[in-house]
N, C-alpha and C positions, 0 to 999 in steps of 0.2 A: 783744371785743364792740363793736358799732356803736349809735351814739346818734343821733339825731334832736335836733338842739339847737336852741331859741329863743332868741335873745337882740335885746338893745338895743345899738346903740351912738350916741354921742353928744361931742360937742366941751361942753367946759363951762370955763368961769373961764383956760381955756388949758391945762385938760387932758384927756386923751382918757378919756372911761367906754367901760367894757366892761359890760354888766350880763345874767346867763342867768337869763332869765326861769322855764326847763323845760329840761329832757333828758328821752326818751323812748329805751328800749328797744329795737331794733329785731332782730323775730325773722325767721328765714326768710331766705330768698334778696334782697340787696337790688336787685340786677338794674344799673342803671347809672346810678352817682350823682353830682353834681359835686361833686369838692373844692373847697375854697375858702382858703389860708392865711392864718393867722389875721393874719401879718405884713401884708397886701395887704388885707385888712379897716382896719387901723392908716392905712398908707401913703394910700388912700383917703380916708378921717377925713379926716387932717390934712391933707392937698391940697384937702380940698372936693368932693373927683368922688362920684359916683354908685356907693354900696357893690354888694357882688354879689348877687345876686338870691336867695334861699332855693331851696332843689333840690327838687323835684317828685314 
């Protein structure tokens, strides 16, 4: 099954939070969606760049 997930993420005291807000269910066809790994989520964080955008 496919989820829709919220979350937060955040740099704090020198360590990385991950925090999910929500997962949501998702029924039916989901037609074409971006992955994003969660690793490059992280990598991101900690470099300072610009996390990946929520999918659509």
């Amino acid at each position: 099954m496919y989820y829709q997930v919220v979350y937060r993420t955040w740099k704090e005291r020198g360590k990385m939070r991950f925090h999910i807000e929500s997962a949501y269910p998702l029924e039916g066809k989901l037609g074409k969606v971006k992955k994003v790994n969660f690793w490059v989520i992280c990598y991101n964080l900690l470099k300072g760049k610009n996390l990946p955008k929520p999918a659509r």
